[in-house]
C-alpha positions, 0 to 999 in steps of 0.5 A: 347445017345449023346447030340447034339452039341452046336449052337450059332446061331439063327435056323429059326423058322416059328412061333415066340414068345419072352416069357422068362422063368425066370433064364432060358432061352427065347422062341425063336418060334417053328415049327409044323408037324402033321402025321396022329396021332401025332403032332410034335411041335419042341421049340426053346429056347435061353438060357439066363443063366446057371441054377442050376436046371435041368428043363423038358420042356412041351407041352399040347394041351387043348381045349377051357374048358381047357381040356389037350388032349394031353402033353409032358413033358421031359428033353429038346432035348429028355433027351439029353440036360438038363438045368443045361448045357446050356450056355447063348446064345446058342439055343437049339432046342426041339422037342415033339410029342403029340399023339392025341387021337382017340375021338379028335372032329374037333375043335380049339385047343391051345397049351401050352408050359413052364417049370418047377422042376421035383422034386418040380412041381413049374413051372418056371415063364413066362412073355411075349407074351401068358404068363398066371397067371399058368406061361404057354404059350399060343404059338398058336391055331391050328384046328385039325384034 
């Protein structure tokens, strides 16, 4: 696998956001796709240093109680783009499927996105739009199905 090439220009994003992940990078926004029983969700990050650690990237679809119905976790752009590589400035794009679940009621859901070490668990911290004490970001609330 191949990592993609470089961009250091700003990709349209239809939903914007602005959070930054310390030492890490910026949220820039995302996009949504839903099909049938997965829901896309692509990140866009812009990258605001070079970290010495590799960072995973996730996603979690919760309801209002808190419950995680669904979440993506993995090393940015599909395994292909680890943290430890960006260069300030560059975006990089991040799709993560989310496959819902069968017993998914109708309903309002919110999505979370952040980052965090893979080896340690800690999350990196996130300030900004959305930005929660658990340095998650709140990016949207959705109705499914």
């Amino acid at each position: 696998m191949t990592a993609p090439a470089r961009t250091f220009a700003r990709p349209a994003v239809p939903f914007e956001n602005g959070a930054s992940f310390e030492g890490v990078a910026v949220l820039e926004g995302y996009s949504l796709k839903e099909e049938g029983d997965a829901l896309t969700v692509t990140l866009v990050w812009r990258a605001t240093a070079t970290p010495d650690q590799s960072y995973s990237a996730f996603v979690h679809l919760s309801d209002d109680a808190g419950r995680i119905w669904s979440q993506s976790d993995s090393v940015p752009a599909n395994w292909t783009r680890p943290t430890t590589g960006w260069l300030a400035g560059e975006y990089v794009v991040d799709a993560h499927t989310l496959t819902l679940p069968g017993d998914l009621t109708s309903g309002a859901y919110r999505l979370f996105v952040g980052m965090y070490n893979p080896q340690s668990a800690a999350r990196v911290p996130a300030s900004g739009g959305g930005a929660g004490a658990d340095n998650r970001v709140e990016i949207g609330v959705i109705s499914l199905p």
